[in-house]
Backbone bond lengths (Angstrom), bond angles and torsions (degrees), N, CA, C in turn:
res aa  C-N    CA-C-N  psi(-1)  N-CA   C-N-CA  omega(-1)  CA-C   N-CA-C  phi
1 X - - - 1.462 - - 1.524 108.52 -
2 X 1.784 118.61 110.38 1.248 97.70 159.24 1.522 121.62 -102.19
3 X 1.445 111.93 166.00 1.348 113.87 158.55 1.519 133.55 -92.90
4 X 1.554 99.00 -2.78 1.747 99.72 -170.69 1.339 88.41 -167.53
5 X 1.724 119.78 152.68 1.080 136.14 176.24 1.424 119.68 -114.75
6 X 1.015 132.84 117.64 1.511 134.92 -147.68 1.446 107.03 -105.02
7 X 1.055 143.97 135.62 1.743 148.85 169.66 1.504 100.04 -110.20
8 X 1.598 97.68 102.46 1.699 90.70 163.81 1.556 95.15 -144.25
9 X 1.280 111.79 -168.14 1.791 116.26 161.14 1.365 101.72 -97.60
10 X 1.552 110.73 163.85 1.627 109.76 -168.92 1.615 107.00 -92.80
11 X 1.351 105.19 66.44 1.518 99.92 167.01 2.003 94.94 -147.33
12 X 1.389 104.49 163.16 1.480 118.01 -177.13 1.706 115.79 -26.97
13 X 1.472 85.58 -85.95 1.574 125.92 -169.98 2.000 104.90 2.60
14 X 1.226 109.71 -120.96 1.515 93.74 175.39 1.270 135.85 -83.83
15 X 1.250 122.50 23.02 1.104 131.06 -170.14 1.694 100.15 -110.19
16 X 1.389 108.29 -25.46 1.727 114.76 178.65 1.650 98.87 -63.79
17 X 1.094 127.37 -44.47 1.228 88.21 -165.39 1.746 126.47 -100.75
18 X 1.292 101.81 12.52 1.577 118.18 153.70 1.949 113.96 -66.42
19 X 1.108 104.49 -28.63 1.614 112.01 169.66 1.030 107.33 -84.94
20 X 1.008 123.41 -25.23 2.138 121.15 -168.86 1.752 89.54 -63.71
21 X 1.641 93.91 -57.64 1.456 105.31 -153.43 1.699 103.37 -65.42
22 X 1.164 110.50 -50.21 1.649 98.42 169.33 1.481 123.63 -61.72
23 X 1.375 113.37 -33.79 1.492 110.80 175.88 1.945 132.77 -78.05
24 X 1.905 94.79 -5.53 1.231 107.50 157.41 1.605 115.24 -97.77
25 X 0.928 125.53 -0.92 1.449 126.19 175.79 1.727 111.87 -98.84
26 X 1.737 98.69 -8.00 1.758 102.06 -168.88 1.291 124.14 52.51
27 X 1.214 107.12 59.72 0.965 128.03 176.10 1.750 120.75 -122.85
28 X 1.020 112.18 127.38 1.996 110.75 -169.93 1.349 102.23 -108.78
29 X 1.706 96.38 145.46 1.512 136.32 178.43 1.305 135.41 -124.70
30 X 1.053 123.06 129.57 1.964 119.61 157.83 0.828 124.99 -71.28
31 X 1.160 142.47 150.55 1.502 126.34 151.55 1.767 112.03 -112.12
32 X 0.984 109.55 145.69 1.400 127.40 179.16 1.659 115.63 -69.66
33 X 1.000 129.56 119.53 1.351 137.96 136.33 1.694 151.59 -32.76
34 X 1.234 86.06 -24.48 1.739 107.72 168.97 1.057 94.78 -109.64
35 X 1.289 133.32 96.23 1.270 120.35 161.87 1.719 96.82 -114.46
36 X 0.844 123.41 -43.08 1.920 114.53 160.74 1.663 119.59 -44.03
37 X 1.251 115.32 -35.43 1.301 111.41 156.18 1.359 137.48 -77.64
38 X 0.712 115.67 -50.24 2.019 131.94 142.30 2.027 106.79 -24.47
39 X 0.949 87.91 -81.45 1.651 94.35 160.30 1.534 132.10 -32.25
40 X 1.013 107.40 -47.73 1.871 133.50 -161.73 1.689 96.40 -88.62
41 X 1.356 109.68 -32.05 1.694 114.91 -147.02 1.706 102.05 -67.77
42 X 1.059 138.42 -176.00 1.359 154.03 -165.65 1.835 89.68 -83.04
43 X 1.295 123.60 148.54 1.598 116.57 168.21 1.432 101.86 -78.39
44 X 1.162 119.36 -22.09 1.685 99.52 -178.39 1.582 117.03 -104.71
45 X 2.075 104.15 15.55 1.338 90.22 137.74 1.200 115.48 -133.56
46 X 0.938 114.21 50.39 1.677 121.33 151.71 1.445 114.92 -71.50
47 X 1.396 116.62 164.68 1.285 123.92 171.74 1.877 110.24 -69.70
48 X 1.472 122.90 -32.64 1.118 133.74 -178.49 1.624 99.63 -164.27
49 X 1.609 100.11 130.08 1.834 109.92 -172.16 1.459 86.38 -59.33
50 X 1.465 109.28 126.84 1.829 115.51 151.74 1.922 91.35 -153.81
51 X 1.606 81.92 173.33 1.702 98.09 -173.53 1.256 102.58 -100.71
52 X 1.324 112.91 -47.10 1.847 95.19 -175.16 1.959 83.40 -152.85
53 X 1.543 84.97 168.81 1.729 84.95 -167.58 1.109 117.08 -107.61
54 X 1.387 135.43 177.26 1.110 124.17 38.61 1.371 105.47 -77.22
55 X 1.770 114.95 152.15 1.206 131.15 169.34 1.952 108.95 -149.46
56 X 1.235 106.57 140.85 1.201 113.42 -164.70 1.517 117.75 -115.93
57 X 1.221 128.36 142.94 1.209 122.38 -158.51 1.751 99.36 -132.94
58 X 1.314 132.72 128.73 1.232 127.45 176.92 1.350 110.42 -95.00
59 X 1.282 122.63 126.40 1.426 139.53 -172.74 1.376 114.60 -42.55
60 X 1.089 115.04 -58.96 1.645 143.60 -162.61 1.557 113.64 -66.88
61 X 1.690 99.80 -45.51 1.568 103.06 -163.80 1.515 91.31 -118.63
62 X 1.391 144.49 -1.32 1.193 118.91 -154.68 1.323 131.79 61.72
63 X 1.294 114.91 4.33 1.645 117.04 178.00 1.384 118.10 -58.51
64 X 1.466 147.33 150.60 1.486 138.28 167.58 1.514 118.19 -129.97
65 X 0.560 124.67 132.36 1.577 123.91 176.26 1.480 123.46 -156.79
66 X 1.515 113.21 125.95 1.550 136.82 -154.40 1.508 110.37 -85.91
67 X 0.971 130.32 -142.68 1.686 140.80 -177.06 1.205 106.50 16.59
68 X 1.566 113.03 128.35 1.897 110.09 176.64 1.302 111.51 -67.16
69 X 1.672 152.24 -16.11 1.368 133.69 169.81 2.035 110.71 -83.18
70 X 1.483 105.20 -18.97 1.111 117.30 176.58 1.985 102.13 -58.83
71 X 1.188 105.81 -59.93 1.268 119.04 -155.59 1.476 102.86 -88.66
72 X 1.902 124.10 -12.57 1.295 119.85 175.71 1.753 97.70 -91.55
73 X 1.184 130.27 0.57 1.673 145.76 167.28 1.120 110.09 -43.78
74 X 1.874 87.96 -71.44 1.683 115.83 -159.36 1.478 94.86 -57.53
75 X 1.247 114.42 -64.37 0.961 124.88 -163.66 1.695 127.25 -36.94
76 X 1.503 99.84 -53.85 1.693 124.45 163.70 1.110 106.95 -24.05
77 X 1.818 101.85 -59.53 1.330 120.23 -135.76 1.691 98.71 -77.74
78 X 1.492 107.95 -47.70 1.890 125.17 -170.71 1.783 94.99 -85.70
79 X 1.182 118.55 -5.85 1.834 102.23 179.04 1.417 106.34 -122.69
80 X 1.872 114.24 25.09 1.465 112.32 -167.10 1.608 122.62 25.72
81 X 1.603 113.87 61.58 1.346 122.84 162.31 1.246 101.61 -102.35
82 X 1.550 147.32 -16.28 1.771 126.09 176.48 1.143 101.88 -94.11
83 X 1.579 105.47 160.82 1.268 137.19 -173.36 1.644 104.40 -71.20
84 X 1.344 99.94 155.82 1.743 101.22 -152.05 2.153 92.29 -83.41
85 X 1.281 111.31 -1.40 1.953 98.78 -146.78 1.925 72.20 -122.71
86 X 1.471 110.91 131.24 1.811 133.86 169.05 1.668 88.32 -27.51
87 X 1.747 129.30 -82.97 1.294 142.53 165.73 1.739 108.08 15.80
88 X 1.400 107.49 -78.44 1.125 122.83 175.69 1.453 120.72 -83.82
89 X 1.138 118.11 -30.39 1.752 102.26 150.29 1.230 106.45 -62.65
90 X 1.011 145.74 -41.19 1.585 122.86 -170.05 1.214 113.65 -73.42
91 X 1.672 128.17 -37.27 1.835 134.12 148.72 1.355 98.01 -33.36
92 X 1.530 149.90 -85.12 1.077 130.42 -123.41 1.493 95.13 -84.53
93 X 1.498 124.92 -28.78 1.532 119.89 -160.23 1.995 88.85 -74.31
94 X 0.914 93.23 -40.12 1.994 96.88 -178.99 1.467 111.91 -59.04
95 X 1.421 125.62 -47.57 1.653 127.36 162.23 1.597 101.50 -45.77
96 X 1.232 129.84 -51.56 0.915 144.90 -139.19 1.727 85.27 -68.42
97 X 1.083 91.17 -104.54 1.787 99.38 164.65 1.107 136.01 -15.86
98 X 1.422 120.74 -36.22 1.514 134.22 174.18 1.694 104.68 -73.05
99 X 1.264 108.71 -42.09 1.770 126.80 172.21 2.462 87.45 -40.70
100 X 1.470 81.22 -76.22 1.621 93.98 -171.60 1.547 124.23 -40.82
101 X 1.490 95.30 -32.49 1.493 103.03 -169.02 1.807 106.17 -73.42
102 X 1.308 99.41 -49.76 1.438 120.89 176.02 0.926 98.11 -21.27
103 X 1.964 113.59 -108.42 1.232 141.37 146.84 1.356 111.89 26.59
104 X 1.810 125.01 -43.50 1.179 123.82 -156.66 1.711 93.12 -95.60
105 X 1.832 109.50 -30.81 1.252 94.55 -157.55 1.383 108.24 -106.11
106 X 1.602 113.14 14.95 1.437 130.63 170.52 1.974 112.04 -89.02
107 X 1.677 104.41 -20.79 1.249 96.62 160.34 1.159 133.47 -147.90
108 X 2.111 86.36 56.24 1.596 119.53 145.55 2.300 87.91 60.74
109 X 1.393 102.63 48.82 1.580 101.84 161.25 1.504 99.66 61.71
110 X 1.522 112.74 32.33 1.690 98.09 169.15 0.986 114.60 87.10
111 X 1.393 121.44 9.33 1.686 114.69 -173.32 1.857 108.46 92.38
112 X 0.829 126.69 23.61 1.548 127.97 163.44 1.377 115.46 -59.15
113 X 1.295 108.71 -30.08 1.425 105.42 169.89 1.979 88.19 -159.59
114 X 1.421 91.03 165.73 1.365 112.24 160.89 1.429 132.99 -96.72
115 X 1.621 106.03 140.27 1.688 121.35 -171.51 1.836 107.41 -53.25
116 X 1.015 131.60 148.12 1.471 139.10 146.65 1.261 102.18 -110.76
117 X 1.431 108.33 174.64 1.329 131.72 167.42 1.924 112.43 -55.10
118 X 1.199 103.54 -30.58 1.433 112.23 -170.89 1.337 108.91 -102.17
119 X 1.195 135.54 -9.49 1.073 137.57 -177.32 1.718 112.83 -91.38
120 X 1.723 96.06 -33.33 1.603 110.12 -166.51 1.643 87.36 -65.68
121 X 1.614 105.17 -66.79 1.819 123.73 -173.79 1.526 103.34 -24.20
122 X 1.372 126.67 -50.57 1.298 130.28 -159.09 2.131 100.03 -77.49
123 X 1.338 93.90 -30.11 1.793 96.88 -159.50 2.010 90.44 -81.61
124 X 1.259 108.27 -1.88 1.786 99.70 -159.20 1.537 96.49 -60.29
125 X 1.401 99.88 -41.37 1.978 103.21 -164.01 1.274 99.17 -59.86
126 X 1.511 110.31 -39.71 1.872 99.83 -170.76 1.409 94.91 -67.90
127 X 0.959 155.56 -27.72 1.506 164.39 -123.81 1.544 108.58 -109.71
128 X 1.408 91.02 -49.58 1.758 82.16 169.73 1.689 122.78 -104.97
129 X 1.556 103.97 -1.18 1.762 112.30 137.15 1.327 119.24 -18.81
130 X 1.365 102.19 -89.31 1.210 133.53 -169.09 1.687 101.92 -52.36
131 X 1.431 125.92 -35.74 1.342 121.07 163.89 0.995 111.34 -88.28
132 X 1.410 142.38 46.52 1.505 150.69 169.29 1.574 95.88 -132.99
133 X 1.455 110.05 -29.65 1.845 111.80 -161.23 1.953 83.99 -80.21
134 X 0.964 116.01 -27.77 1.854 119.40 -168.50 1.361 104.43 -96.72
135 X 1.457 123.80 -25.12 1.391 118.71 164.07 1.366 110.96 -56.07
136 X 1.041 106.73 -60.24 1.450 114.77 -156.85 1.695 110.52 -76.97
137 X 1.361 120.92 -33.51 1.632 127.61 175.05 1.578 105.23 -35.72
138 X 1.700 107.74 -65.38 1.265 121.04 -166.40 1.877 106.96 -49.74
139 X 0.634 170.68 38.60 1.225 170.02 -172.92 1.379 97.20 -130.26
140 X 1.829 103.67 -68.81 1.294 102.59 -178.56 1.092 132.94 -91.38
141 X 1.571 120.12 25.12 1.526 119.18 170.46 2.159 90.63 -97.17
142 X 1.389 120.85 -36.51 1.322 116.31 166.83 1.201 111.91 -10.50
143 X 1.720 113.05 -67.87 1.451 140.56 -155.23 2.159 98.95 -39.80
144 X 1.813 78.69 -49.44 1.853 80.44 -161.61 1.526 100.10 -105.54
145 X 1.505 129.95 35.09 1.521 103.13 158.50 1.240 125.13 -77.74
146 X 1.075 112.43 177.71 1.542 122.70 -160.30 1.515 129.27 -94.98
147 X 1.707 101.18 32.37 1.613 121.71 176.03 2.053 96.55 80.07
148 X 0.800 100.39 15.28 1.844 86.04 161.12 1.541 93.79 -158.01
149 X 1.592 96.14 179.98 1.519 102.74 -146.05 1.845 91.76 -113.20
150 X 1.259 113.69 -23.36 1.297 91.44 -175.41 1.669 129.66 -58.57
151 X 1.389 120.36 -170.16 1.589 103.87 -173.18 1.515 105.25 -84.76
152 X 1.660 111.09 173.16 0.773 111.41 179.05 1.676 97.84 -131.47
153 X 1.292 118.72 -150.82 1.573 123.11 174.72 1.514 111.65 -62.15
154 X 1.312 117.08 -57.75 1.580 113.84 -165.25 1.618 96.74 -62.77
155 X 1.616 133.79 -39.63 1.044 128.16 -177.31 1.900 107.45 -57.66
156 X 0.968 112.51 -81.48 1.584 123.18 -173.90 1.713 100.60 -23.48
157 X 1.636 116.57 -66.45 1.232 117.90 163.68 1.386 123.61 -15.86
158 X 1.031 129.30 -77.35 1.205 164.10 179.15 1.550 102.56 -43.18
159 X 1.279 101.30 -67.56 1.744 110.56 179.82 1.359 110.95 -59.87
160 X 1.341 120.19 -43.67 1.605 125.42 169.08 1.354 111.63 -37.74
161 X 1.428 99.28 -59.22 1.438 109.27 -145.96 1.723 98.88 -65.34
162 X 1.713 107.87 -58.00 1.717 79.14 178.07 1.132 106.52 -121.96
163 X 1.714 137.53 72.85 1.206 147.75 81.97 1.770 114.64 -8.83
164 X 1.530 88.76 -72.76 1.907 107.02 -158.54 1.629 86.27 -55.15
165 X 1.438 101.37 -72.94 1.778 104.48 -176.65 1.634 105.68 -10.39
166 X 1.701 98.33 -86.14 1.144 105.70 -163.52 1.076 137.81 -28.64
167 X 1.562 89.82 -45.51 2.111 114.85 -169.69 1.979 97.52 -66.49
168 X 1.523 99.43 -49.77 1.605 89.76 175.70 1.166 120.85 -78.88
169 X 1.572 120.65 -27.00 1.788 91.91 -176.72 1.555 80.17 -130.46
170 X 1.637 123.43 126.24 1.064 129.67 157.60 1.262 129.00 -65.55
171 X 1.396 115.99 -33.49 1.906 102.87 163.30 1.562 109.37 -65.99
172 X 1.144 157.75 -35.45 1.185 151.08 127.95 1.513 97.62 -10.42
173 X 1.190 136.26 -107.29 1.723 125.70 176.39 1.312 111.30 -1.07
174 X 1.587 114.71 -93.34 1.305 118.57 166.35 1.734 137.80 11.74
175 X 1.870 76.42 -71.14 1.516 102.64 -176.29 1.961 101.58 -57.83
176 X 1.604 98.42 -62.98 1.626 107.31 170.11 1.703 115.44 -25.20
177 X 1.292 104.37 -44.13 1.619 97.74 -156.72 1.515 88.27 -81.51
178 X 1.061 134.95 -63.53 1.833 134.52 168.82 1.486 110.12 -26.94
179 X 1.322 119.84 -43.99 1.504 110.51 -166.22 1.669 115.05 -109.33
180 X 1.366 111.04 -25.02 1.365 92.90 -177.56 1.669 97.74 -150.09
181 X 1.738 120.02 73.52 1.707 111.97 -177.84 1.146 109.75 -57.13
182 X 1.488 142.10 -18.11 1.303 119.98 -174.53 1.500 117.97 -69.66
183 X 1.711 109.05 -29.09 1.142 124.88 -132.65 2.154 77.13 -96.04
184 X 1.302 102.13 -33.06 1.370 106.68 -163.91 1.797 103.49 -84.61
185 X 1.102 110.29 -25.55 1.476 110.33 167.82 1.405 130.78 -65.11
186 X 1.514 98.00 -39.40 1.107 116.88 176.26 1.656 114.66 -69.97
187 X 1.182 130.16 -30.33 1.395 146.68 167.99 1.619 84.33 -59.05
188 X 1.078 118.50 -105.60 1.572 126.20 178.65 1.330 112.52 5.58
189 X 1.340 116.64 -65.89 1.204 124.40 -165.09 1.184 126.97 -69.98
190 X 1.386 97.63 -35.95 2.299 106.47 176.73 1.599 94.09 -77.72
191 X 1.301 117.66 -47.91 1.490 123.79 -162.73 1.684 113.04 -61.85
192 X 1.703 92.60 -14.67 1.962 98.28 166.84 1.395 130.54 -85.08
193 X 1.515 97.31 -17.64 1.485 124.95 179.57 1.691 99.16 -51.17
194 X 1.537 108.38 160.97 1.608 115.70 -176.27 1.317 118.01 -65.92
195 X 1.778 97.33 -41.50 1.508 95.21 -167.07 1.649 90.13 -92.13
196 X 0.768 151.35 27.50 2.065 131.54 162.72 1.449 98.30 -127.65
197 X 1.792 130.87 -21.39 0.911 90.48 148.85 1.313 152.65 -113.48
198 X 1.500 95.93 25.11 1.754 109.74 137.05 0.942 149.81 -87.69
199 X 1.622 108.03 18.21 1.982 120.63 168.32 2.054 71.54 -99.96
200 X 0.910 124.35 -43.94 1.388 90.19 -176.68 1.417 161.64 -62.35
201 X 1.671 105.02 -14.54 0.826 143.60 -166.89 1.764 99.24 -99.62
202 X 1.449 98.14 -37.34 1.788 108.43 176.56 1.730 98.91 -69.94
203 X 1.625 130.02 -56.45 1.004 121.65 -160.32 1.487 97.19 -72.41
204 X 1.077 122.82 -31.45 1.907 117.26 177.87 1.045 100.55 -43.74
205 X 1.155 133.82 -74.81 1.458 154.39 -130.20 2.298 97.93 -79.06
206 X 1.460 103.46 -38.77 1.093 125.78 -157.36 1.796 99.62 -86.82
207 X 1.140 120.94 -66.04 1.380 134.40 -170.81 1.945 111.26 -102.34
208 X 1.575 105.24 -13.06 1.358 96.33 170.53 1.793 96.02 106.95
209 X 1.205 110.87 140.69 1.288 108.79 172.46 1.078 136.39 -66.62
210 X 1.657 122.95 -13.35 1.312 133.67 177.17 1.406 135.75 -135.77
211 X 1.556 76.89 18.92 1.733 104.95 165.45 2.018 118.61 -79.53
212 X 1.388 94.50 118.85 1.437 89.70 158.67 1.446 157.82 -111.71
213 X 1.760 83.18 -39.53 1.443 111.86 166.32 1.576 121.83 -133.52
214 X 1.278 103.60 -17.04 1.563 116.91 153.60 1.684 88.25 85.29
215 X 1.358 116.20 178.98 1.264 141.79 174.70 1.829 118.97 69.11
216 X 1.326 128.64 -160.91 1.430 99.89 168.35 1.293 143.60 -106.08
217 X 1.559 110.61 31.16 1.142 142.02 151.70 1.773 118.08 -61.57
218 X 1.739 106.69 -42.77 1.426 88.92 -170.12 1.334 84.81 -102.90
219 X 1.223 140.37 34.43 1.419 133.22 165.42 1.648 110.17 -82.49
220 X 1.416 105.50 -48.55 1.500 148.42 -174.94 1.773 93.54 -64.31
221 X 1.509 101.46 -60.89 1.760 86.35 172.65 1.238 128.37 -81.02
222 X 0.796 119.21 19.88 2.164 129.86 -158.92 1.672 75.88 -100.56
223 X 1.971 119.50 -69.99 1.225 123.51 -142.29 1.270 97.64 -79.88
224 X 1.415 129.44 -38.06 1.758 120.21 -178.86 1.880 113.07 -60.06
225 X 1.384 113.09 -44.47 1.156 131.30 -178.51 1.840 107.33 -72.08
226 X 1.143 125.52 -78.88 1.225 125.78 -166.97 1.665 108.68 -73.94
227 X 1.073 112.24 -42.76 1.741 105.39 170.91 1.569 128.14 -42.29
């Protein structure tokens, strides 16, 4: 039984954490096969105008909706994962984004150009920034959860984001456990849970264990990073 049909390419990267979030809520999905056609098609016949996906489609109503913080929103919003007070909606939509922004600048705009050895060296400081900007959030998204402890959106986000890292490039891990343990425990900890770590064990099996973003961008980051 699914509940939603997912458009991504078959590798992690942003499309993982639209599965985290449905697969911690137990909730089931397809994923589509045309997703180059889906992609390619006219915007006004798409299911919802977007440029490239992930884009999500709700089973039931036909609803669609594109951009991964767009669609990790909806989601919050219809599977009661955000925090009940504006405060903390505005934290999780900001994790949210910071997740996206990352992501974007870990593979250098999608592959616009390719990583060197000298290029990675120079990005490390921003690198463990950005694991100081996620250290430090969590404290104050605490402030506004919503009287129980399980996760919510900004958490799963968060855990995705360097979970995936970690699992593919272990000095990335590494780096995590030196710069930000909360941030890396907390990955640990959802990612032990039944249901993520059985999208994990599914995406291993599915995209390869050390696949992330595929193409020759994550070739370029595999060898600067893991070498």
């Amino acid at each position: 039984m699914s509940d939603y049909i997912l458009c991504y390419w078959p590798v992690p990267f942003r499309g993982q954490f639209i599965r985290a979030i449905l697969a911690h809520a137990g909730k089931g999905w397809k994923e589509t096969d045309n997703v180059s056609d889906l992609t390619c098609s006219p915007p006004d016949q798409q299911p919802v105008p977007f440029m490239g996906p992930p884009m999500l489609i709700v089973e039931e109503t036909g609803f669609a909706i594109a951009q991964m913080p767009a669609i990790a929103f909806y989601l919050g919003e219809t599977l009661g994962l955000l925090p009940g007070s504006p405060e903390g909606r505005a934290l999780t939509l900001k994790t949210v984004n910071d997740a996206n922004d990352l992501i974007d600048e870990i593979t250098l705009e999608g592959g616009r150009e390719m990583w060197t050895p000298k290029k990675w060296q120079d990005f490390e400081p921003r690198l463990k920034r950005w694991m100081a900007i996620f250290e430090s959030l969590a404290p104050k998204q605490d402030e506004y959860r919503f009287g129980r402890q399980e996760a919510g959106i900004a958490d799963i986000v968060a855990a995705t984001l360097w979970s995936t890292l970690r699992d593919k490039f272990p000095a990335i891990g590494k780096m995590l456990d030196a710069e930000a343990p909360r941030t890396a425990e907390l990955a640990r900890r959802l990612w032990e849970t039944p249901a993520l770590s059985k999208l994990a064990e599914a995406s291993d099996t599915r995209y390869g264990k050390d696949a992330y973003c595929g193409g020759q961008i994550g070739a370029s980051l595999d060898q600067v990073v893991n070498d």
